[in-house]
LOMI-335194 format. One record per residue (C-alpha): x, y, z; residue number from 1. Coordinates in pm, 1 decimal, always signed. Example, Ala and Ser with C-alpha at 12.3 -4.5 7.8 and 13.67 -1.06 7.14 Angstrom:
# residues 2
px	py	pz	k
+1230.0	-450.0	+780.0	1;
+1367.0	-106.0	+714.0	2;
***
This chain:
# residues 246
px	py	pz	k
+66.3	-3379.8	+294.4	1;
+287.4	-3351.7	+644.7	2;
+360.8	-3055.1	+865.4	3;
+709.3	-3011.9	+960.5	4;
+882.2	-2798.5	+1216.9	5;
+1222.8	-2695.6	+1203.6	6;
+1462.7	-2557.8	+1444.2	7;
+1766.4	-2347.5	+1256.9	8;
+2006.3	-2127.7	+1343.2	9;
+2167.6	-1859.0	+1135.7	10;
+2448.9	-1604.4	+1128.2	11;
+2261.8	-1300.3	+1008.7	12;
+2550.3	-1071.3	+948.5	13;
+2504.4	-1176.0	+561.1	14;
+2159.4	-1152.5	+523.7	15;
+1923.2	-857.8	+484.2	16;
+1685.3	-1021.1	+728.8	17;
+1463.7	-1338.3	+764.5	18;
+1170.1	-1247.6	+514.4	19;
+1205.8	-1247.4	+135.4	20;
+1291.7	-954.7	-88.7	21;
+1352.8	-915.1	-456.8	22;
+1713.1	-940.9	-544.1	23;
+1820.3	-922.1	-178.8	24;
+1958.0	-1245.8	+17.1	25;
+1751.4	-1337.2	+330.3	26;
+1725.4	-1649.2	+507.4	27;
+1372.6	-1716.6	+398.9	28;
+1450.4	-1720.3	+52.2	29;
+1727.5	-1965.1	+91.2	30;
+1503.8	-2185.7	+253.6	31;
+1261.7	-2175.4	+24.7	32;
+1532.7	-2236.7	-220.4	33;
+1653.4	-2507.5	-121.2	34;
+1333.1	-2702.9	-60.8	35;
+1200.4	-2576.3	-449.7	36;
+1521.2	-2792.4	-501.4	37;
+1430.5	-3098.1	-298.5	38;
+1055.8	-3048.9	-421.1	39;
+1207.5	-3040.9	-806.9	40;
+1069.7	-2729.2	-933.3	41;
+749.1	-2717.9	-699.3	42;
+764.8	-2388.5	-444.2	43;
+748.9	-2448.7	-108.1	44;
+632.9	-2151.7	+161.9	45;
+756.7	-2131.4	+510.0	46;
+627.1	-1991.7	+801.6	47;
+885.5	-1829.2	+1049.4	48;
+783.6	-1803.1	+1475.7	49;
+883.9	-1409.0	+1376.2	50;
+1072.5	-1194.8	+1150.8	51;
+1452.7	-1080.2	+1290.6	52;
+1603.8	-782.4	+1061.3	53;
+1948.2	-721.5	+887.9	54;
+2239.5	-851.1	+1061.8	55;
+2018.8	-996.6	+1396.5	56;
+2121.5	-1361.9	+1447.8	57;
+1910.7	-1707.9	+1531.0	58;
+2041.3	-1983.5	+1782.2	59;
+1663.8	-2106.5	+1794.3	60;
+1466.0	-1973.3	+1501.0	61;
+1167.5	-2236.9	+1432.1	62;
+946.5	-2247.1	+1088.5	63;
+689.3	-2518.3	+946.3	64;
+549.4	-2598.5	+627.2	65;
+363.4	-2865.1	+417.4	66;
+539.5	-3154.2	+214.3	67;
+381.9	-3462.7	+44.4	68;
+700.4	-3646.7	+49.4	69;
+711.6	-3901.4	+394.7	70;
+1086.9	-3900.1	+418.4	71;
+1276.0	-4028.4	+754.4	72;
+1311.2	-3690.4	+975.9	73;
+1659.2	-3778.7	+971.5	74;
+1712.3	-3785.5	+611.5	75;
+1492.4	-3426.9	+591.5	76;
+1769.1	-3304.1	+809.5	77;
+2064.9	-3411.1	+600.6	78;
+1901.8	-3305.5	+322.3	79;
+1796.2	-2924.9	+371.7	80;
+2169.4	-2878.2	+555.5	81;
+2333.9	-3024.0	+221.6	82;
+2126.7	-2767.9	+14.3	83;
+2160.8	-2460.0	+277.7	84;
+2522.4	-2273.8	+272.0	85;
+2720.5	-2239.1	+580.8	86;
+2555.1	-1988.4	+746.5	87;
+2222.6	-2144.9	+847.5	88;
+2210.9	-2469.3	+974.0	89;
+1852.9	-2711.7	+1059.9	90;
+1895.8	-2830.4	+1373.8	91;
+1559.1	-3033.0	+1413.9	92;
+1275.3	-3142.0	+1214.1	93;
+1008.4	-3315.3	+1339.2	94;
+626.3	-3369.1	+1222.9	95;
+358.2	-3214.4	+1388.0	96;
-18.1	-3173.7	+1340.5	97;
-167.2	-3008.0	+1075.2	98;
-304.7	-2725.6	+1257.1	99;
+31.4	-2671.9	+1470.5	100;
+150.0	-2300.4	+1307.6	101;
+502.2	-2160.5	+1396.9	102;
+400.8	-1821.8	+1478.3	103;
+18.8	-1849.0	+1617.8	104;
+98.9	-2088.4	+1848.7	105;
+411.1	-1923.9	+1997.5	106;
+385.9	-1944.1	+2392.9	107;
+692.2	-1751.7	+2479.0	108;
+1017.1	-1617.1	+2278.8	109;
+1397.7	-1575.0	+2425.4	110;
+1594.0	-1303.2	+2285.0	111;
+1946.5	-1200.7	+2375.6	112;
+2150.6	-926.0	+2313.6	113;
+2558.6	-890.5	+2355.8	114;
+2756.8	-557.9	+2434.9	115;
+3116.0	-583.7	+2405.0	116;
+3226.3	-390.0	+2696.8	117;
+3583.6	-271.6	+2665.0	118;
+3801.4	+68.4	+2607.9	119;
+3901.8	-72.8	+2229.1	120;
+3660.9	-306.2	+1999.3	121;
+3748.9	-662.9	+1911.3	122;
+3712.4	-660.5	+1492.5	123;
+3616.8	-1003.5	+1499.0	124;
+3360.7	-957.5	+1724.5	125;
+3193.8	-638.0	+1559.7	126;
+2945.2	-852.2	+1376.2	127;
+2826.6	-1053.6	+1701.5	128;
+2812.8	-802.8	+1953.9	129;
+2765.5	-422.9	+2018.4	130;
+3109.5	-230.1	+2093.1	131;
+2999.6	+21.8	+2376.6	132;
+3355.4	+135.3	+2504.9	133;
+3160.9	+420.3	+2819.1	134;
+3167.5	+369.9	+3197.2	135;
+2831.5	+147.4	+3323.8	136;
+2646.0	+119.0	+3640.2	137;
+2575.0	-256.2	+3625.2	138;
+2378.6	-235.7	+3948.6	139;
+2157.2	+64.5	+3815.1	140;
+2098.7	-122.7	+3510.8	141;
+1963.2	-454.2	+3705.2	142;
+1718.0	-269.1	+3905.7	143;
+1549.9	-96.1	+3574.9	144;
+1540.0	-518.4	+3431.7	145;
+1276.6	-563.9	+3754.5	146;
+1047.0	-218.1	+3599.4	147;
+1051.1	-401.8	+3248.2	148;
+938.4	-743.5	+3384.2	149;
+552.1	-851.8	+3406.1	150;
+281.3	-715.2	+3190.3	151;
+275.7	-361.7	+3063.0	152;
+209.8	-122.6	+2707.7	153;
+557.3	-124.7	+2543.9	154;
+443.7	+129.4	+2316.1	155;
+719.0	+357.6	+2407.0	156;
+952.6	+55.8	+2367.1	157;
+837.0	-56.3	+2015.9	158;
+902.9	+157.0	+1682.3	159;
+716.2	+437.2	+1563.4	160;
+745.1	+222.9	+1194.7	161;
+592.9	-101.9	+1364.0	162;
+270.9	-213.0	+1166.3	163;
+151.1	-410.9	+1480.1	164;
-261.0	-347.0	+1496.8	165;
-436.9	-375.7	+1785.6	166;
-266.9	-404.1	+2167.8	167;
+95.8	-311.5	+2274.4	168;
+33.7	-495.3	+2550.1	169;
+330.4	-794.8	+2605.2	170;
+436.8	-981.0	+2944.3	171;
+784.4	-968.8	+3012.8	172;
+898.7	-1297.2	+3210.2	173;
+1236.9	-1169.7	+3265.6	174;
+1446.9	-894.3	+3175.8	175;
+1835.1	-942.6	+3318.5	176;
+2169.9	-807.6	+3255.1	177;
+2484.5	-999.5	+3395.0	178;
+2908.3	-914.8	+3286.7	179;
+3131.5	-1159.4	+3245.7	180;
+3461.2	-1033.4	+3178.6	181;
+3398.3	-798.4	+2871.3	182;
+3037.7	-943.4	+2775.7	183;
+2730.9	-776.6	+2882.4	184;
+2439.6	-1003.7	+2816.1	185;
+2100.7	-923.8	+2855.1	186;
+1820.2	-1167.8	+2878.5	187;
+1477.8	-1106.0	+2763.3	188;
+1207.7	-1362.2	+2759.8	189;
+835.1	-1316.2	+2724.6	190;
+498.0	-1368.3	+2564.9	191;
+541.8	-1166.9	+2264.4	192;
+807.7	-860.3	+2116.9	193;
+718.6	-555.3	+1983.1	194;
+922.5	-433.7	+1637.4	195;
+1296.4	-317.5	+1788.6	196;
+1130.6	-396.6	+2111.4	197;
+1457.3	-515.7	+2215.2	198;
+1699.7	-329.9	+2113.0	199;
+1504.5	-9.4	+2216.2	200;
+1493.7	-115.8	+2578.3	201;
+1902.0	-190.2	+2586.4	202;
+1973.9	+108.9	+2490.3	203;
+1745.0	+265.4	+2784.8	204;
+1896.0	+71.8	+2983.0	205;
+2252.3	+170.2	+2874.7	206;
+2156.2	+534.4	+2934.6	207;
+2067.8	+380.8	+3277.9	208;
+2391.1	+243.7	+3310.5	209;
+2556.0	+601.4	+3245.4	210;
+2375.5	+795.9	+3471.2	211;
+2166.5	+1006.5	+3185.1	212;
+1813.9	+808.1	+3381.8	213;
+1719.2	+658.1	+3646.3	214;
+1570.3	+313.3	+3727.1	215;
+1226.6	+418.7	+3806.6	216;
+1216.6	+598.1	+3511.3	217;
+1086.1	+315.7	+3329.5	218;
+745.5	+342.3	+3479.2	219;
+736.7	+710.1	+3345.6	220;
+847.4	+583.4	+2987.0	221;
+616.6	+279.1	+2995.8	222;
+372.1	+547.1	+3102.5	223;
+398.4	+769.4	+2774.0	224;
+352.8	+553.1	+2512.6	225;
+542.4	+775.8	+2326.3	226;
+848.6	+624.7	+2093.6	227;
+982.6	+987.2	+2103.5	228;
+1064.4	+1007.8	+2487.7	229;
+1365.4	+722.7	+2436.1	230;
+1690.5	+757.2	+2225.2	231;
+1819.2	+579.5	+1927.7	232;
+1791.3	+201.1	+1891.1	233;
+2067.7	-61.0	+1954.6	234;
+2237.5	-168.0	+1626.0	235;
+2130.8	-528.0	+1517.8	236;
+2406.6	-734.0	+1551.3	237;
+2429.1	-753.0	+1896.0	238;
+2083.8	-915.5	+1871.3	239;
+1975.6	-1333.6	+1902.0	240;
+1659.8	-1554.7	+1883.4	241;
+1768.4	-1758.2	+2070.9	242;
+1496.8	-1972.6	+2179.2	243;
+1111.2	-2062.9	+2066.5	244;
+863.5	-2246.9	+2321.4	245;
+538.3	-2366.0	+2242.1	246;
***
């Protein structure tokens, strides 16, 4: 037997997450798919860095599992993209020791997220980024990034359907929102994510941007620990993985 890592990305608008679900397409399930193909009948399971919901995208996504074939890396490569369809695509495989483990031995995950920042949406950009057509305070919305960064309980940030035991505690190595012409792209890259972590703290930071809080009103949220004293979440599909470091 061999460990191998992969590094994939995937468009998620057409699946209904990463994790497998009867009768429901999800990238897991294609993977696993197409190695019970390669493995002739014999199942395969695969162990993501992290689950990412319906429509939320990879650039970076990483998995491992256990083979007994020794194929040449390159050849795994060619093979598993032949098998997958065009909307995930291996970008690396490589061998690594038998106790390596995607997810356990995470060191620090990059997520992104995209607002589409313009009076009318862009159709073909509704599945890729989040159409938010009000007025923003970019400069308000920057100093809230510096409350989010370093270590705090993102209990408030994390939802109230999360099944995460134990410590809400994460570090927060940066937190940053830039524009370029219509894109808003926020930067988030820490130790560890809460469920809707993400996507709960954009749209804080979008009611930042409109003048509904304040910047130092993060320390009062992060304070609660309450998922109830924040709005709605951030749809999905403005959402990346976009990078894995271990």
């Amino acid at each position: 037997m061999q460990r191998l890592k992969c590094i994939l990305q995937y468009d998620g608008s057409g699946f209904s997450g990463f994790q497998i679900q009867p009768g429901k397409r999800t990238v897991q399930g294609i993977l696993e798919n197409a190695l019970l193909k390669m493995h002739k009948g014999e199942p395969v399971r695969i162990h993501p860095s992290g689950r990412t919901d319906t429509g939320v995208h990879a650039k970076g996504q990483t998995i491992h599992f256990d083979s007994p074939y020794s194929i040449p890396l390159y050849n795994w490569k060619q093979a598993l993209n032949t098998l997958l369809p065009d909307d995930v695509y291996v970008k690396q495989v490589e061998t690594v020791p038998d106790t390596f483990h995607a997810r356990y031995d995470v060191v620090e995950k990059e997520y992104r997220y995209y607002v589409y920042h313009k009076e009318e949406p862009d159709v073909f950009k509704r599945n890729y980024s989040y159409f938010f057509p009000y007025a923003l305070d970019l400069t308000a919305m920057q100093a809230a990034c510096r409350y989010l960064e370093g270590t705090h309980d993102f209990t408030t940030f994390s939802s109230a359907k999360a099944t995460t035991r134990g410590s809400k505690q994460r570090t927060l190595y940066q937190v940053s929102c830039e524009k370029s012409r219509s894109e808003i792209e926020f930067i988030f890259r820490g130790s560890g994510f809460l469920y809707n972590m993400v996507r709960i703290i954009v749209g804080v930071l979008l009611d930042i941007g409109q003048g509904r809080r304040k910047p130092a009103d993060i320390d009062v949220l992060l304070s609660k620990r309450d998922r109830r004293a924040v709005g709605e979440t951030v749809p999905s599909q403005g959402l990346y993985l976009w990078r894995v470091t271990y």
